[in-house]
Every structure is written in C-alpha cells, then in structure tokens.
C-alpha positions as CSV (number, residue, x, y, z in Angstrom):
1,X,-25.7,57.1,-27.0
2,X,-26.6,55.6,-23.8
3,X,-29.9,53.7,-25.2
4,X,-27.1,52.6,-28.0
5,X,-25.3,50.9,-25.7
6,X,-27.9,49.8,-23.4
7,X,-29.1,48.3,-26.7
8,X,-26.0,46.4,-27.5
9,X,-25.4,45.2,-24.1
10,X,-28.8,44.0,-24.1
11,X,-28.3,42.1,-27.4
12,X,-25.0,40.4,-26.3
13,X,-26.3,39.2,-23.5
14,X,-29.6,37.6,-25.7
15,X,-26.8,35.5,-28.0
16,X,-24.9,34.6,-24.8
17,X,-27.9,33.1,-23.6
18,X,-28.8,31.5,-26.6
19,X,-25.7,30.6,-27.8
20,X,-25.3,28.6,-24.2
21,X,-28.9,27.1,-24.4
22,X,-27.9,25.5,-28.3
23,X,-24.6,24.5,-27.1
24,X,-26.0,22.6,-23.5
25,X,-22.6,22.7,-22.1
26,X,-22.2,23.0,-18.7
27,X,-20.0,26.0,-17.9
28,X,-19.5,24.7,-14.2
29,X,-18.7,20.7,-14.9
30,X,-15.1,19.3,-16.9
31,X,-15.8,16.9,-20.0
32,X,-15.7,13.7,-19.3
33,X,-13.7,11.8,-21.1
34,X,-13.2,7.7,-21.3
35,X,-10.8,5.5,-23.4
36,X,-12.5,2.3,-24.6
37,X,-10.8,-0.6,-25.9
38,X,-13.0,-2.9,-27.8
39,X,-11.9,-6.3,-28.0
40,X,-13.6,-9.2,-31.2
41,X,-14.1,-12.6,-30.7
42,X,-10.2,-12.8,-31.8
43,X,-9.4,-11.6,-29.0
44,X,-8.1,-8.4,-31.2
45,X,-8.8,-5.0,-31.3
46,X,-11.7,-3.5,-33.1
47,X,-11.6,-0.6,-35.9
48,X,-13.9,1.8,-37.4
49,X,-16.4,2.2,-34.9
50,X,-18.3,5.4,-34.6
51,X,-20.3,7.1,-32.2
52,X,-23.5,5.8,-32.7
53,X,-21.9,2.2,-32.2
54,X,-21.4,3.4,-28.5
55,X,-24.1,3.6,-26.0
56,X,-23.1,5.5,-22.7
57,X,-25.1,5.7,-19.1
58,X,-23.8,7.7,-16.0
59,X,-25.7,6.8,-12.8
60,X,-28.2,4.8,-14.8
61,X,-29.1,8.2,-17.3
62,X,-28.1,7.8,-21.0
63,X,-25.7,10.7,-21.9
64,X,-24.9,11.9,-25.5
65,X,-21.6,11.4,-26.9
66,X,-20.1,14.9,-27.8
67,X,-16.1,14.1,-28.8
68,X,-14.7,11.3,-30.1
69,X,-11.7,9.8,-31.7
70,X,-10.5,6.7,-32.1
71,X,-6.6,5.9,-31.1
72,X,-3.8,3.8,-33.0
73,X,-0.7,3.4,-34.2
74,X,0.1,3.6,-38.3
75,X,3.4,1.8,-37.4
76,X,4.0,-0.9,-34.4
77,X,7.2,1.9,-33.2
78,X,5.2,5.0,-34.1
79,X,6.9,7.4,-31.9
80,X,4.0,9.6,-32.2
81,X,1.9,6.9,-30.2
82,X,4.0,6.9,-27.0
83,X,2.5,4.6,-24.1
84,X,2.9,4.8,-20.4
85,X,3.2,1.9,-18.3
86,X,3.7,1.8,-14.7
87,X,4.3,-1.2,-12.9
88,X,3.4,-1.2,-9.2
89,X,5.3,-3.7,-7.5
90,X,4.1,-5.5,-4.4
91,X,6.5,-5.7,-1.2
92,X,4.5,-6.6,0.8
93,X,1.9,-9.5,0.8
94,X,4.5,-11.8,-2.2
95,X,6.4,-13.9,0.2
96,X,10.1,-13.5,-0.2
97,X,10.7,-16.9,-1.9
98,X,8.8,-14.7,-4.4
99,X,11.4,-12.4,-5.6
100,X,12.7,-13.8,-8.5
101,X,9.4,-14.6,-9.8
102,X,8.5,-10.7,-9.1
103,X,11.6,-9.6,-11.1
104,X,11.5,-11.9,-13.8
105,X,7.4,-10.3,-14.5
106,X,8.6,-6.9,-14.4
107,X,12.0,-7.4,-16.9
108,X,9.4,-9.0,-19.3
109,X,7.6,-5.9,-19.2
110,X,10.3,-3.8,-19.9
111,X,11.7,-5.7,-22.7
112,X,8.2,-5.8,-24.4
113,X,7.6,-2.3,-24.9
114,X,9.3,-0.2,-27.7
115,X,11.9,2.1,-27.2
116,X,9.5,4.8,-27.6
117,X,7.1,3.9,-24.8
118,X,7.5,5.4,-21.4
119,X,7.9,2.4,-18.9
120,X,8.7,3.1,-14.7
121,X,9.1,0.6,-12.0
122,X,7.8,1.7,-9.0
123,X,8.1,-0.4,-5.4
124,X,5.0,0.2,-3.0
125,X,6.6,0.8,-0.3
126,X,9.4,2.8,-1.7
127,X,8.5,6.3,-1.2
128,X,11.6,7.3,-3.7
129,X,10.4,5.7,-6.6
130,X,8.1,7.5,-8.9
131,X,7.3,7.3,-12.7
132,X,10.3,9.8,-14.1
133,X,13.1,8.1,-15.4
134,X,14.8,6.5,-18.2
135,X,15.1,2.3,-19.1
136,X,18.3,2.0,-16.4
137,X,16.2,3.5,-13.9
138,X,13.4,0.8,-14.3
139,X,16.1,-2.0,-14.7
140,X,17.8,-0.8,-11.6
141,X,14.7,-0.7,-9.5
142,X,13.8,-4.1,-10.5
143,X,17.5,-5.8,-9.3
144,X,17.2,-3.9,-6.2
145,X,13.6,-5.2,-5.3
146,X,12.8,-7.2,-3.0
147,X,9.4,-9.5,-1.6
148,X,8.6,-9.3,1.8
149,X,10.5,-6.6,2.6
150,X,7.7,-4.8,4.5
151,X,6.6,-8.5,6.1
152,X,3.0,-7.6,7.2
153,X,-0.3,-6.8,5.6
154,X,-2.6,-5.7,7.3
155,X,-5.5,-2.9,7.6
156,X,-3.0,-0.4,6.5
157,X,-2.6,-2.2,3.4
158,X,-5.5,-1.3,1.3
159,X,-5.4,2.6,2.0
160,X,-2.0,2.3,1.7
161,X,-1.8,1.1,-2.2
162,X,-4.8,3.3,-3.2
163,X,-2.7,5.8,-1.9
164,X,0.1,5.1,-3.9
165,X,-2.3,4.6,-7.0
166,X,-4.0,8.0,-6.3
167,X,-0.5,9.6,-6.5
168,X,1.2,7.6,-9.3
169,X,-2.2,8.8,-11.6
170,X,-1.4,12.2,-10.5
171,X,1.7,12.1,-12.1
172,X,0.6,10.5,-15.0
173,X,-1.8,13.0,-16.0
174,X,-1.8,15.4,-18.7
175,X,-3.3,17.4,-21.2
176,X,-3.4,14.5,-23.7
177,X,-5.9,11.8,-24.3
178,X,-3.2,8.8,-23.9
179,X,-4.9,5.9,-22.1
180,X,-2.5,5.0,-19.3
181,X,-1.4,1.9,-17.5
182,X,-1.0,0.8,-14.0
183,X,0.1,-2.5,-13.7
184,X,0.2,-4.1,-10.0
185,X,1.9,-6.8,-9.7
186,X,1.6,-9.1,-6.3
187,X,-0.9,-10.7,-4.1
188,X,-4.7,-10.3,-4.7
189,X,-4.8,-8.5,-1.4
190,X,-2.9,-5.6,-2.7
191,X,-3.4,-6.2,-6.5
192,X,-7.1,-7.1,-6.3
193,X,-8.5,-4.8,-3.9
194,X,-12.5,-4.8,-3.7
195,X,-15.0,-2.5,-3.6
196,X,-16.0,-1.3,-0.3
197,X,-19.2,-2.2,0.5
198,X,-21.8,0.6,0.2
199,X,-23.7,1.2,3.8
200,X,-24.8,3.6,6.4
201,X,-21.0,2.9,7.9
202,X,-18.0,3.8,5.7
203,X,-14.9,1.5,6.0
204,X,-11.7,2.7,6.9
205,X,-10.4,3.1,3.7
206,X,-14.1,4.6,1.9
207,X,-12.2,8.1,1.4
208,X,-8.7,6.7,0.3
209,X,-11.3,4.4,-2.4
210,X,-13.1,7.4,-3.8
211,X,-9.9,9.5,-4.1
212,X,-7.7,6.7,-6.1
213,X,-10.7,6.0,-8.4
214,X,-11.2,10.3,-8.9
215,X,-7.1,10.2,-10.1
216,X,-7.4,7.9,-11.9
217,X,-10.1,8.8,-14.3
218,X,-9.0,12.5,-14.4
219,X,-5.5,11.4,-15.6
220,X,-7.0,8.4,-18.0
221,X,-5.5,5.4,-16.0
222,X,-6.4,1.9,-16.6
223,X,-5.4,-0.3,-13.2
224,X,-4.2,-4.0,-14.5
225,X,-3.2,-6.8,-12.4
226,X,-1.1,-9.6,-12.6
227,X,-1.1,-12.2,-9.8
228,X,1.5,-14.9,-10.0
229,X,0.3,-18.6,-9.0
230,X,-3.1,-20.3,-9.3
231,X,-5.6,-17.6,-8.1
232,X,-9.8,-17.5,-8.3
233,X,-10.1,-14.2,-9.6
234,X,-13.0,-12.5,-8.8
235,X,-14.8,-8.8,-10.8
236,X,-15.6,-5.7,-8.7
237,X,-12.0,-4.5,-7.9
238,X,-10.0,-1.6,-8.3
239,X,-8.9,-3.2,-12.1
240,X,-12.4,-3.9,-13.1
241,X,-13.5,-0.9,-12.4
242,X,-11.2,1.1,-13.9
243,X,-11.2,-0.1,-17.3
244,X,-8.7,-2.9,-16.9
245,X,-8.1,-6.9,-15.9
246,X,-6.7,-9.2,-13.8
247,X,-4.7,-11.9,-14.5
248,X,-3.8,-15.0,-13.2
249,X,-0.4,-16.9,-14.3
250,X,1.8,-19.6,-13.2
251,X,4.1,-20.0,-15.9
252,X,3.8,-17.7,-19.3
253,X,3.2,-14.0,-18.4
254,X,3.7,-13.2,-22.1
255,X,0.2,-13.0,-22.8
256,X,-0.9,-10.8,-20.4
257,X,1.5,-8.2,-21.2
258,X,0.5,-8.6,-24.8
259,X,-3.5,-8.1,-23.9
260,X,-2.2,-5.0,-21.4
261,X,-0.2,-3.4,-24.6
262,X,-2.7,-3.8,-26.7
263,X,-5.5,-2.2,-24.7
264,X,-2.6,0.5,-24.5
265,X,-2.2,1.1,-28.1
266,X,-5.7,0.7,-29.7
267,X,-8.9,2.5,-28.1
268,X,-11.5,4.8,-28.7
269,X,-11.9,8.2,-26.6
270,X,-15.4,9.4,-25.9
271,X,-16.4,12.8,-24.0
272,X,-19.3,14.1,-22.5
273,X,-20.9,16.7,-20.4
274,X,-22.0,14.8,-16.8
275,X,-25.5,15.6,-15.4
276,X,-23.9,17.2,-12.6
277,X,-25.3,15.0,-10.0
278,X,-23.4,15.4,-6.6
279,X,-22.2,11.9,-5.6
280,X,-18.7,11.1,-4.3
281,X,-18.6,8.0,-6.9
282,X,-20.3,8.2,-10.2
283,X,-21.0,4.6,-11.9
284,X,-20.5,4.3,-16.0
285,X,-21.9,2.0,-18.3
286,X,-20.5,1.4,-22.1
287,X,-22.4,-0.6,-24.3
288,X,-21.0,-1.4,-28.1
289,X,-24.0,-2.5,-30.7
290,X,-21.8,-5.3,-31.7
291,X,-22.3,-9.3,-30.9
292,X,-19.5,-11.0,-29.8
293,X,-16.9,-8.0,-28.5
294,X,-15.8,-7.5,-25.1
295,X,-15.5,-3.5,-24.1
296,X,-13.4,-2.6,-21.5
297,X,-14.1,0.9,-20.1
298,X,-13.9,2.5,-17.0
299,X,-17.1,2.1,-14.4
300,X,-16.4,4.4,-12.0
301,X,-15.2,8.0,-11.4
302,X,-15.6,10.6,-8.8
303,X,-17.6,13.5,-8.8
C-alpha cells in the first residue's frame, strides 16, 4: 500500500511539473495586462485587430501575447460598457482669474458622457473629494471650486499630485478590464509632470513617481491632460507614459473630450506573463503592423 502511494505521489508530482513547464506561467508574477487604443489616419478607432497584429517588448525583450480581447460598445449608451472618468482639478498653479475657464472644462465633461458612465470631480487639494458619488456630487464640486486657492507651487507640488494620482487609481481599480480615465486639468506644472531624470541621485519625488505610475497600471488608468491657453507641449510626462495625451486649448475643448471618450470606449486588452526582472520601473513598448495608425498604450509600470 505504501509503494502505492509512494507511486501516485510520485506521479502527481511528474504532471505538476510538466503541466507547469507546458503552461510557462509564472506562479510568483500577476499577468500583465494593457489596454490599447489604436487610432487610423481618421483619427477613429480601429477594429478587428488580432494578436498577431500586436507586437509587445518589456525592458527591450519581446514577450508573447497570452489574453486578449478587444473592447466596444454595440450601442453609443450600452450600459454594459460603463466608463470612468475622473477629472483632477488643479488649485493650485491656474491663476484665479482662471476659475471660470476651469469650471466651464469640467461641466463640458460632465454633460458629454452618458448617463451610464461613472464621472467624479475631484479638487487636488481637497482631501474630501474622492471618485464615489453621483452627477450632483460632481456638479456641486465643480461650483464650489476654486483657482488659486492653494496660491503656491512649489517643490511640494509634484509629489503632491502623484500622490493624489496614486490614490485616485487605487480607488479606481477593480477586477474588471475597464480602461480608466484620469483627466488633469490645470497648469503644465501639475498636469504635465516629467519624468525624473534617471541618475546616481534620485529626486525628491523618484519614490512618489514610481508609486503613481505602479497604481496606475495595476488599476488600468490612462492619465490625460488638458491645459487651457497656448502651451508647447512636450512627450515624456506622466500622460505619455501612461497611455494617454495632452492637450492644448484656448477656445473649443470639445474635441479633446471627444478623443478622451473615445480612447475610453474602444481598445484592445492584451496580457502577459513579465520576465520577472527586478526593477522599480519597467518600460513597454507596443507596436501595431499597420501603416498610418497611432497606438496609444501605456510605457511604464512598476515592478
């Protein structure tokens, strides 16, 4: 009886093995997963795309595609394709001449979405505010804000809003694959924060960098921006990075909420298995084997 069961132990433990070996899945690492929204030369978004269309590099190694699904709506109100939208407002850096330009961005936002979709207005510096709520709420928040309230920027400033991104992701995430939307609205010192530089000497605010870019690829957020006035925009910020774009406007904010919303309804999700490489920030590549499209996708994530 005892060689029996020696026998079967040894045999389970032989298709455990194997079974894992067949499979490659790491047992110790979470799937990665990334929404991508593929844009045409329309400027609209792209269907029937399958995996071998996609190309995908972490940390300059190519990495094989294991799920994927692409998103959309069958109806422009499906409630079953809910979308959340979070729009960070900037109190601090807008001048408070800048108020009414500030509200009249964010009630444009609100009214574009469906009923369906899950909009919040949040103030930076309003420690209150959070994504929970109903339409009033958001409409409340936006009559009650204020520019300039918080008169100063300065080194706090950057830690401070990747703070606030860090936790707003948190409380976006989920167990679903919804690609979700950040959208800062304000100065390009809080809206379009940089990169820290990579060096022997960490900036002040390396650690608050690394932990708003880890929340917001584990919860699927895409950081947008939308600067009012005449601004040089520049790549390599906290939007760019995470899958998402900045935008300059003077007048017409229309289309930038239409190109957010889009990006919000329409994407493909791709998963797979990291290498496992210990690094505090991981870069991503996507590449689409189509001419002409634009692909915007996440670039970085933590370990």
């Amino acid at each position: 009886m005892r060689r029996l069961v020696a026998a079967l132990a040894s045999f389970v433990l032989f298709a455990s093995v194997h079974a894992a070996q067949r499979t490659k899945t790491p047992a110790s690492l979470d799937l990665v997963e990334l929404s991508v929204a593929v844009i045409d030369r329309d400027g609209k978004p792209m269907s029937g795309l399958t995996t071998k269309d996609f190309a995908v590099k972490e940390d300059g190694a190519d990495v094989e595609v294991k799920t994927f699904m692409e998103v959309q709506p069958t109806t422009p109100d499906d409630p079953d394709h809910i979308r959340s939208v979070v729009l960070l407002m900037d109190d601090v850096a807008v001048p408070a001449s800048g108020t009414q330009a500030m509200q009249s961005i964010a009630s444009a936002f609100v009214r574009s979405v469906t009923r369906f979709d899950e909009v919040s207005i949040v103030r930076l510096h309003s420690r209150t505010d959070d994504v929970f709520g109903d339409r009033a709420l958001a409409e409340s928040r936006i009559l009650q804000f204020q520019a300039a309230a918080f008169p100063f920027a300065d080194a706090n400033t950057a830690p401070e809003t990747l703070a606030r991104v860090a936790d707003l992701s948190r409380q976006l995430e989920g167990d679903d694959h919804r690609r979700k939307v950040i959208v800062c609205v304000g100065a390009p010192v809080v809206c379009n924060l940089d990169e820290p530089a990579s060096s022997s000497v960490r900036p002040r605010h390396w650690s608050s960098w690394v932990d708003a870019v880890s929340a917001s690829a584990k919860a699927n957020v895409a950081v947008y921006a939308i600067i009012p006035g005449r601004t040089i925009l520049r790549g390599g910020g906290l939007a760019d990075l995470t899958g998402g774009e900045v935008f300059a406007t003077m007048y017409d904010v229309g289309p930038a909420i239409d190109r957010i919303l889009q990006d919000a309804t329409h994407y493909y999700v791709l998963g797979y298995w990291p290498a496992g490489k210990s690094r505090e920030i991981h870069s991503i590549t996507v590449k689409v084997a189509k001419r002409g499209v634009k692909v915007r996708v996440r670039r970085r994530r933590g370990n």
